[in-house]
C-alpha positions as CSV (number, residue, x, y, z in Angstrom):
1,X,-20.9,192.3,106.7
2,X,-19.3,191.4,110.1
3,X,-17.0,193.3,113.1
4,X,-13.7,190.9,113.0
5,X,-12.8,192.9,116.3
6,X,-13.3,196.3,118.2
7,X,-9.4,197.2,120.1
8,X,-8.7,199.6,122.9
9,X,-6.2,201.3,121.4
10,X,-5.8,204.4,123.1
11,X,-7.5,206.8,126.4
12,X,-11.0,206.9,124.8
13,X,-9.9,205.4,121.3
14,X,-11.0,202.2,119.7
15,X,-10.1,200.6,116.6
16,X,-12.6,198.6,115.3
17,X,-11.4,195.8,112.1
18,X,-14.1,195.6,109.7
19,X,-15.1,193.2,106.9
20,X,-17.6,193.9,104.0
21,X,-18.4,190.8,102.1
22,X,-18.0,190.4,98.1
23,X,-21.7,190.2,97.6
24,X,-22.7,193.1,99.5
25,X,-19.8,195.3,98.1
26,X,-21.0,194.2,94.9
27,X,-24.5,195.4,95.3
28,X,-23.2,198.5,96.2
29,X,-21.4,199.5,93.4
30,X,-23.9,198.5,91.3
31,X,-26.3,200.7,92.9
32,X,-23.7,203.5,92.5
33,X,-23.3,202.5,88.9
34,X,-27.3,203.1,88.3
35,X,-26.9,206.6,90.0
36,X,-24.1,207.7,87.8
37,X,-24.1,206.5,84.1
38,X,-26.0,209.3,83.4
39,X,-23.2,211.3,84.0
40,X,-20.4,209.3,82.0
41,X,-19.4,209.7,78.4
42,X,-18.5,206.8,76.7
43,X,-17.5,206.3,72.8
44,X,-20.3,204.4,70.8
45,X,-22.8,204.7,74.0
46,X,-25.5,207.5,74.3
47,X,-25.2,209.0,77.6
48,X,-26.5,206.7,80.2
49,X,-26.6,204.0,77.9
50,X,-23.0,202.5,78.7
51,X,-23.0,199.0,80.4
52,X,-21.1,199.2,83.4
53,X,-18.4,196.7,81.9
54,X,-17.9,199.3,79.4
55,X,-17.3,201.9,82.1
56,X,-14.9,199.7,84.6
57,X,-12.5,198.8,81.4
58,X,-12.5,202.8,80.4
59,X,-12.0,204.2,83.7
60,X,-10.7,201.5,85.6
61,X,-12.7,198.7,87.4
62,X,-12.1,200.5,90.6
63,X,-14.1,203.6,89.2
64,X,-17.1,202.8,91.5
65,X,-15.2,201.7,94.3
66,X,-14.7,204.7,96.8
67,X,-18.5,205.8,95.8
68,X,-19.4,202.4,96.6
69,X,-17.5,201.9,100.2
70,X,-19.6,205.3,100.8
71,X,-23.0,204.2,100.4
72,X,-22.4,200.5,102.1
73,X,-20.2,201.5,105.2
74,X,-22.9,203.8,107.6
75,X,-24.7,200.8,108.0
76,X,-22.1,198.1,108.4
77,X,-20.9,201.1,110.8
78,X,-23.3,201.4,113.0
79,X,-23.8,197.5,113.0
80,X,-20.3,197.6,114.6
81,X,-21.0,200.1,117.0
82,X,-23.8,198.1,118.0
83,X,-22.7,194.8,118.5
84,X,-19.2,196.2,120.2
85,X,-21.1,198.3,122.5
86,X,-18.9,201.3,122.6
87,X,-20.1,204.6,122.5
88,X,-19.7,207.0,120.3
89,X,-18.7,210.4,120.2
90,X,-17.4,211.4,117.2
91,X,-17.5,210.3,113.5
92,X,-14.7,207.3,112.7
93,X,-11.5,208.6,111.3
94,X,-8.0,207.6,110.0
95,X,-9.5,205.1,107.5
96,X,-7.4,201.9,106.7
97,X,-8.1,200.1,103.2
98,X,-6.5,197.1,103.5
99,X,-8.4,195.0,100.3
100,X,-11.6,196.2,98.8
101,X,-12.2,194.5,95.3
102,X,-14.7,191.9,93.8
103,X,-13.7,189.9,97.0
104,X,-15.8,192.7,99.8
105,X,-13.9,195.2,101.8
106,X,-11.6,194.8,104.8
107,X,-10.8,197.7,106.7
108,X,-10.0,199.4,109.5
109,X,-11.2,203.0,111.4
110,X,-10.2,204.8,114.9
111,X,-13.4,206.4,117.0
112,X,-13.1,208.7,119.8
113,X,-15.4,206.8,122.5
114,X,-17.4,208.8,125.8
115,X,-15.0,207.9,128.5
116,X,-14.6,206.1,131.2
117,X,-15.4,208.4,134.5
118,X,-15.1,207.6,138.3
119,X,-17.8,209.7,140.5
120,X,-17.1,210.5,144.0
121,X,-20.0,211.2,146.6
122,X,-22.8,213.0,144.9
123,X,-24.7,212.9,147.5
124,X,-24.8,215.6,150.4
125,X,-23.5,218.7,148.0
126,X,-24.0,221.9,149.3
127,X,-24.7,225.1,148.2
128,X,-25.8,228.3,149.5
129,X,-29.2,229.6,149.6
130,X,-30.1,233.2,149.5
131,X,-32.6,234.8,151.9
132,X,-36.0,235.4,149.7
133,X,-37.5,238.6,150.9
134,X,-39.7,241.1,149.2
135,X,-39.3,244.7,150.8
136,X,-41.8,247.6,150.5
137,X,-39.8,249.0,148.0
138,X,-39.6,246.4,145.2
139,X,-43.1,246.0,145.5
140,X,-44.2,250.0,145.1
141,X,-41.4,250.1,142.0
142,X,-43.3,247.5,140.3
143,X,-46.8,248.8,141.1
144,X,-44.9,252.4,139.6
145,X,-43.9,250.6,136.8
146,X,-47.4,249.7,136.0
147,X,-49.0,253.0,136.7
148,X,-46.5,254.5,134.0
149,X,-47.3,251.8,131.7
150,X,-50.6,253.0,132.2
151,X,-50.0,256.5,131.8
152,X,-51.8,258.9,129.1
153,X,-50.2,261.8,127.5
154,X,-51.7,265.3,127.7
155,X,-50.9,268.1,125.4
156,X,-49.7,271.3,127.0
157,X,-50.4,274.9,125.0
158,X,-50.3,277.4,128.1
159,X,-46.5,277.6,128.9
160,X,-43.1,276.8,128.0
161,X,-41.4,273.6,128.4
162,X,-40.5,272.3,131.3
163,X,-38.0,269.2,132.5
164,X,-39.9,266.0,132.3
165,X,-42.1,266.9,129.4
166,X,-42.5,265.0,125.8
167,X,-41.5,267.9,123.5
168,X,-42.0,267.3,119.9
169,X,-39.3,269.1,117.7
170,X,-37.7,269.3,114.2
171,X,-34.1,270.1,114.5
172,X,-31.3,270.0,111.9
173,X,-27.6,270.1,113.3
174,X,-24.6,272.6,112.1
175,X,-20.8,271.8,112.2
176,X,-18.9,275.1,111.2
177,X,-21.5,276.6,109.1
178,X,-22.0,272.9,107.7
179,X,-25.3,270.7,108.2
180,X,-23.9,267.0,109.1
181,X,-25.2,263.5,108.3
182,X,-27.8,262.0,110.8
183,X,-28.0,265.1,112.6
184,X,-31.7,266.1,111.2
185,X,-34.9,265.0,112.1
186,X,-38.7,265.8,111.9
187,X,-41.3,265.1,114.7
188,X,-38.5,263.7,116.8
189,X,-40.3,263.0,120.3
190,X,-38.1,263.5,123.3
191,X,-38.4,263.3,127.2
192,X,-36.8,266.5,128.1
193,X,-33.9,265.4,130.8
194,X,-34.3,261.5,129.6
195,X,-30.4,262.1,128.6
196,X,-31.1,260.6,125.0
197,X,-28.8,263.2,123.8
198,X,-25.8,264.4,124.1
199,X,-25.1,266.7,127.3
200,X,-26.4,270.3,127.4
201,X,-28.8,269.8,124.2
202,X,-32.2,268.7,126.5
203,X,-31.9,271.7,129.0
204,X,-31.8,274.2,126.4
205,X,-34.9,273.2,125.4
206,X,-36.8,274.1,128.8
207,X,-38.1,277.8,128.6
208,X,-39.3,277.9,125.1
209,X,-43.0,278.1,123.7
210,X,-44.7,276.1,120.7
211,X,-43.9,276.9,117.3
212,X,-41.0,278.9,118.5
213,X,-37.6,278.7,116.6
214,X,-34.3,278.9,118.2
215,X,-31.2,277.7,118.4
216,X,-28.8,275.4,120.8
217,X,-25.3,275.2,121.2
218,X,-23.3,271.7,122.1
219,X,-20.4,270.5,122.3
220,X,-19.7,266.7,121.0
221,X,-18.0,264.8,123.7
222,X,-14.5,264.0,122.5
223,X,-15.0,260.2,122.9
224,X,-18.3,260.6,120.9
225,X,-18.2,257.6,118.4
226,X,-18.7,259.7,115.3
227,X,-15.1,260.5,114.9
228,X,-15.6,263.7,112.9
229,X,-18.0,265.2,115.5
230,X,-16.3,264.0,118.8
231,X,-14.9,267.2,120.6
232,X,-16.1,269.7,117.9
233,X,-19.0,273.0,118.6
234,X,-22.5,272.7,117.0
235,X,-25.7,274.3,116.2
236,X,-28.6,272.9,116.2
237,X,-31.9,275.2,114.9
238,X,-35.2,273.7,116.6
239,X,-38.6,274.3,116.0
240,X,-41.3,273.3,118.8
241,X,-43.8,271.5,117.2
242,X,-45.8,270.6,120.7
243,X,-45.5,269.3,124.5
244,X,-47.3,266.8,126.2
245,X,-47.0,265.6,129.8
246,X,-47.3,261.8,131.1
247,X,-50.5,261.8,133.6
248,X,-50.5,259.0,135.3
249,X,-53.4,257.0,137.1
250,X,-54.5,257.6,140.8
251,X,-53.2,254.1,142.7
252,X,-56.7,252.9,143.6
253,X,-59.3,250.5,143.1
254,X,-60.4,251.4,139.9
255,X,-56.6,250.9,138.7
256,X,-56.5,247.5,140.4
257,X,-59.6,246.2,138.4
258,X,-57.7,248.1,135.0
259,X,-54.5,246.3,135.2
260,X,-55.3,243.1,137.3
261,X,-58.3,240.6,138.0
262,X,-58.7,242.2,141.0
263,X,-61.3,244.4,142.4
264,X,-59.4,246.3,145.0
265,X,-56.0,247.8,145.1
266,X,-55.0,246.0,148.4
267,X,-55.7,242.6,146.6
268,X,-53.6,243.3,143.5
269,X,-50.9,245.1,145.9
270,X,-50.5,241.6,147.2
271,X,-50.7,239.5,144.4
272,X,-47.5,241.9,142.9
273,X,-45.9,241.2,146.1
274,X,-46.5,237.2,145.7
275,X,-45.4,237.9,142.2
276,X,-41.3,239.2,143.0
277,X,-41.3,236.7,145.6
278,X,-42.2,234.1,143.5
279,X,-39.5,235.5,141.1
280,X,-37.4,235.4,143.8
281,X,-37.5,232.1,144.7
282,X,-36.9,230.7,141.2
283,X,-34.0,232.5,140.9
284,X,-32.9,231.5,144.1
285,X,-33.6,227.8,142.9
286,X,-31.9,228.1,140.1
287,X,-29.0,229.6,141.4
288,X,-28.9,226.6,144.0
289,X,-29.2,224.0,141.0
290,X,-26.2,225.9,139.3
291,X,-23.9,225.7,142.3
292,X,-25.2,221.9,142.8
293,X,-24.9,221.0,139.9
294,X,-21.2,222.5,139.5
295,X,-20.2,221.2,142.6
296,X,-21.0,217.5,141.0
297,X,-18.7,218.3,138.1
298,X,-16.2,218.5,139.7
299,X,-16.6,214.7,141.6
300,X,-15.6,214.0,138.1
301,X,-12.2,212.5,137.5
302,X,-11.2,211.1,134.1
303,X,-10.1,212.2,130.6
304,X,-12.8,214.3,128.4
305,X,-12.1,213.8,124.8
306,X,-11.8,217.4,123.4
307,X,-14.5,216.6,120.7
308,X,-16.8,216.3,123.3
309,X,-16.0,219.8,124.7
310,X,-15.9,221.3,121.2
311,X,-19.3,220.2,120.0
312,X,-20.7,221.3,123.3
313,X,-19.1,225.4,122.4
314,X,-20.6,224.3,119.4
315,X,-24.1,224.3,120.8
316,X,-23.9,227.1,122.8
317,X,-22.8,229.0,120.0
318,X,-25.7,228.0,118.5
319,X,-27.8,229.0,121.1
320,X,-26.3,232.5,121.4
321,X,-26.5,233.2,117.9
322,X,-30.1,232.4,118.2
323,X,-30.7,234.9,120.5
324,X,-28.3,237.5,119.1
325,X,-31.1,237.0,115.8
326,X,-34.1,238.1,118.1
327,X,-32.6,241.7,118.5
328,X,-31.6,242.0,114.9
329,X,-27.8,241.1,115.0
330,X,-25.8,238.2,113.7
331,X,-22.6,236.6,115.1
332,X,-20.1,238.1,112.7
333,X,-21.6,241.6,114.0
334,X,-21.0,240.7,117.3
335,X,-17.7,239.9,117.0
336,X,-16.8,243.1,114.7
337,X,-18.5,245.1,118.1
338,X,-16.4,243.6,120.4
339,X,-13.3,243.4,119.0
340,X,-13.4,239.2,119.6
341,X,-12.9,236.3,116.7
342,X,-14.4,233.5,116.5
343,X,-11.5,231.5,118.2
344,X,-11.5,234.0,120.7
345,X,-14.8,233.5,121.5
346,X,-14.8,229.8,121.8
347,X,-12.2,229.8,124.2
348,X,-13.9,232.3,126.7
349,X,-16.8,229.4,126.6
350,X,-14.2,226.6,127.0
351,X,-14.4,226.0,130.8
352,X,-18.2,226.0,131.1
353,X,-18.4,223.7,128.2
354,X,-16.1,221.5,129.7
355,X,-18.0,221.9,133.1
356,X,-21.7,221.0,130.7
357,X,-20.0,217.8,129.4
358,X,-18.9,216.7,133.0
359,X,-21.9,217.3,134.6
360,X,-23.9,215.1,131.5
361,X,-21.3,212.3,132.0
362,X,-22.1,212.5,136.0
363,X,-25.8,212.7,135.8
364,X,-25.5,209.4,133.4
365,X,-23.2,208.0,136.4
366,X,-26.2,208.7,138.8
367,X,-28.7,207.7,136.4
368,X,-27.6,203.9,136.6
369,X,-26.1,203.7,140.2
370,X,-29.8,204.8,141.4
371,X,-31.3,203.1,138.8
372,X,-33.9,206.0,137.4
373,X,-36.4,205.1,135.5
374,X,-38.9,206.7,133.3
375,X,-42.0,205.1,132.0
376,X,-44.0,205.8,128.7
377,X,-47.0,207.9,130.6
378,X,-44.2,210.1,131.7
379,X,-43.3,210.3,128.4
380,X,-47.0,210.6,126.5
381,X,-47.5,213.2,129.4
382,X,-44.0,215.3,128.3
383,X,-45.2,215.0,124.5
384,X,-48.8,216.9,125.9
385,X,-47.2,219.1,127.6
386,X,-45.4,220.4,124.5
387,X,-47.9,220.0,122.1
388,X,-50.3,222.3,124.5
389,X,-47.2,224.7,125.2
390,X,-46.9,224.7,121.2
391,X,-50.4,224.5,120.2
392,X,-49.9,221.3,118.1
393,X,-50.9,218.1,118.0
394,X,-49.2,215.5,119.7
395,X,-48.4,213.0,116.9
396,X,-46.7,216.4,115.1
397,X,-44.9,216.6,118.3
398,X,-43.7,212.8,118.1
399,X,-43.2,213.1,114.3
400,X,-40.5,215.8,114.9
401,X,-38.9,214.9,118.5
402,X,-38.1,211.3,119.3
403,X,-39.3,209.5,122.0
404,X,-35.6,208.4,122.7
405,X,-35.0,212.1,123.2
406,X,-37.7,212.6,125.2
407,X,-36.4,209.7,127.6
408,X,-33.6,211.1,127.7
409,X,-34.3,214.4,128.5
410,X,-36.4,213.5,131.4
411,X,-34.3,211.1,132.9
412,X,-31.5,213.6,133.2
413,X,-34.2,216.1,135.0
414,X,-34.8,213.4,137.7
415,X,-30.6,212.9,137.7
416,X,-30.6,216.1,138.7
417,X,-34.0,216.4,141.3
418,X,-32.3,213.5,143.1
419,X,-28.9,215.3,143.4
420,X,-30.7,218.7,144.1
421,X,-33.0,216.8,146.7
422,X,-29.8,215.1,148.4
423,X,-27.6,218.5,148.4
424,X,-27.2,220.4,151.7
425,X,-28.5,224.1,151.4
426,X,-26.0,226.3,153.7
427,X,-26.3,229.9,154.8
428,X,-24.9,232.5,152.3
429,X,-21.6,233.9,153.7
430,X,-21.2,237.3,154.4
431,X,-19.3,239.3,151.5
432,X,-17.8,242.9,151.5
433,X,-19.9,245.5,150.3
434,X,-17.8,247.1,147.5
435,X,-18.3,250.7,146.8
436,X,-21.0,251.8,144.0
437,X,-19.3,253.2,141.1
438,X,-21.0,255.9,139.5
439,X,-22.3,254.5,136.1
440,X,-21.1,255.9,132.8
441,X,-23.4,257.7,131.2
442,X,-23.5,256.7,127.7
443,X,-23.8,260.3,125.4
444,X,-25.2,260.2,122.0
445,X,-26.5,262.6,119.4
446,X,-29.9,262.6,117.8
447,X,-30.5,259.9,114.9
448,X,-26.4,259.5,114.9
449,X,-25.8,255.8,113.4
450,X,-22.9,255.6,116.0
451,X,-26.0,255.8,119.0
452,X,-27.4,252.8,116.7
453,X,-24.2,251.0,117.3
454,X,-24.1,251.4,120.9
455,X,-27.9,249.9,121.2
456,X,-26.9,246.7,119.0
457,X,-23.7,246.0,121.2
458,X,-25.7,246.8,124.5
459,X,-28.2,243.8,123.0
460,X,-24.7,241.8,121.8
461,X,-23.8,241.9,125.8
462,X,-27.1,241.3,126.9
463,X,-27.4,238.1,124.7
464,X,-24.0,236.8,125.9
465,X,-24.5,237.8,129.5
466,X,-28.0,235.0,129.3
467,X,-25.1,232.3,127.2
């Protein structure tokens, strides 16, 4: 089994002439013979009993043949691949038999190659960096978000209910005389003025006692999504089964030592306020790696094969439909909420995929220009680090990631430390301030499986917003 020769034959395209030799061939379609005459009938044999020479003269003596070429050529392929020293990208294509017999195999097969590249200066990118501050504000919303976490309910007996309490009710809702699906409900609990439902139902609710029956009119929005309950009157009867109030904790010491490991509520004031800022920065990182890291994609200048662009969509389709799966959605529900297909929905990924595969091909560039290295304790230290993050062992870790993969991985990282490290960080510039608009609010009745709908495609942008 030999390369005869490996041809540029195209931008990124190589033709490479193979030759499998009779002896090889022949083992191969003997081993495909053994797999198979099980499966053949033939007159005066009992299953699996016919001699191969039987089976050749009944079927043909080529009968074996394209099995055959199957089982032999991955390995005389990647041989090739090998000793040309091209790089693959793609699986081989537009096949070219020109013997295959008792004699071996010649033949001949196109493959898509990662191209050439030219990188320009990669070293002095800029990018802007945003100011990191943490004001008084962000720091007492997140120390409010933790004394509401922290908040116990109270039940109320001695008055009526009032806006901002948890009111317990069983309702059951009326469309001309006519209860209607997913409009009733039992020991539904409800912040009164949370705006869970639609307009006009949670105020009517202030003013009345427990155990008290009554009833509240509405009007359906006409864009509601239930089709035949958007614009029309209803009734709903209610019955107040109890109200509690959220009491939340006094902002002091003893809540410090409750929700931190602190002792006083100065200390864990500060450690929130190293906290954001910490966030802060990340993101701020992060957002200078992006624009770094874009800025080095385009220094790119040559020819991407499309495969190449297509297999990465293909991955970050993957990824989203991963995280579509941890709020209870799949793909083809996404895409029925949105109104998108699938080709739809590759293309709007097209231009960052092709941006991902430049940026890989430039980070390779740098990779050998600087000459980065990574050595086997960086390597036993990344395994450790996964099998600690994982709670595994580390020979699982090894078993099921490759220590080529790991190299590989970490080399890029330092690609890109070395490019981040070189960039120039420049002040931000100044931007308009555009006008708030008022947010929509979104208007939904209770237990209505179109208010179900409108959580999962909330999620379904949520999931691509992070792609």
């Amino acid at each position: 089994m030999s390369l005869k020769s490996a041809e540029k034959t195209g931008v990124n395209e190589y033709t490479l002439a193979l030759s499998i030799d009779g002896a090889a061939f022949e083992g191969a379609v003997n081993k495909v013979y053994h797999k198979q005459k099980g499966k053949i009938n033939v007159p005066g044999f009992r299953k699996g009993k016919a001699p191969r020479r039987f089976i050749e003269k009944m079927y043909g003596e080529n009968v074996f043949y394209d099995d055959a070429l199957e089982e032999v050529f991955p390995a005389v392929y990647e041989a090739a691949v090998q000793e040309s020293g091209i790089s693959p990208v793609d699986s081989p294509r537009d096949f070219d038999i020109e013997q295959i017999g008792a004699d071996g195999v010649e033949l001949t097969c196109k493959v898509t190659v990662k191209p050439e590249i030219a990188l320009g200066e990669y070293k002095g990118l800029s990018a802007a960096r945003e100011d990191v501050s943490v004001t008084v504000e962000e720091v007492e919303h997140e120390i409010e978000h933790a004394q509401k976490h922290n908040a116990r309910q109270v039940d109320v007996d001695d008055r009526p209910a009032q806006d901002k309490d948890i009111a317990n009710i069983d309702f059951e809702g009326y469309v001309d005389g006519v209860a209607f699906d997913g409009g009733k409900a039992e020991g539904h609990e409800l912040t009164i003025g949370s705006g869970q439902f639609i307009p006009g139902f949670e105020e009517q609710l202030i003013g009345h006692s427990i155990g008290e029956p009554f009833d509240i009119n509405v009007t359906f929005p006409e864009e509601y999504g239930a089709e035949e309950l958007a614009g029309k009157d209803a009734v709903f009867k209610i019955k107040l089964n109890s109200i509690r109030v959220e009491e939340l904790p006094e902002l002091d010491d003893e809540f410090a030592k409750d929700v931190s490991e602190f002792d006083t509520f100065e200390e864990y004031k500060k450690d929130v306020e190293a906290s954001i800022l910490k966030g802060k920065q990340e993101s701020a990182d992060k957002k200078i790696e992006t624009a770094v890291l874009d800025a080095l994609a385009e220094k790119v200048e040559g020819e991407i094969p499309d495969v190449m662009v297509e297999k990465a969509i293909d991955n970050i389709i993957t990824d989203f439909e991963y995280r579509l799966q941890s709020s209870g959605m799949n793909f083809d529900m996404y895409l029925q909420y949105t109104g998108m297909d699938r080709e739809a929905f590759r293309e709007n990924y097209r231009d960052g995929a092709l941006n991902s595969v430049k940026t890989e091909l430039a980070l390779e560039k740098i990779v050998e220009a600087e000459g980065i290295v990574v050595s086997e304790e960086e390597i036993e230290a990344e395994y450790a680090s996964v099998a600690e993050k994982y709670n595994m062992e580390v020979e699982k870790v090894k078993g099921l990631i490759p220590a080529e993969h790991v190299k590989q991985d970490l080399t890029s990282k330092k690609a890109i430390a070395f490019v981040i490290d070189a960039a120039v960080a420049t002040e931000p510039e100044e931007a308009d301030e555009a006008e708030d608009a008022p947010a929509e609010k979104k208007e939904a009745a209770p237990k209505k499986p179109a208010k179900k709908a409108a959580k999962k495609k909330e999620e379904a942008a949520e999931a691509e917003e992070e792609a």
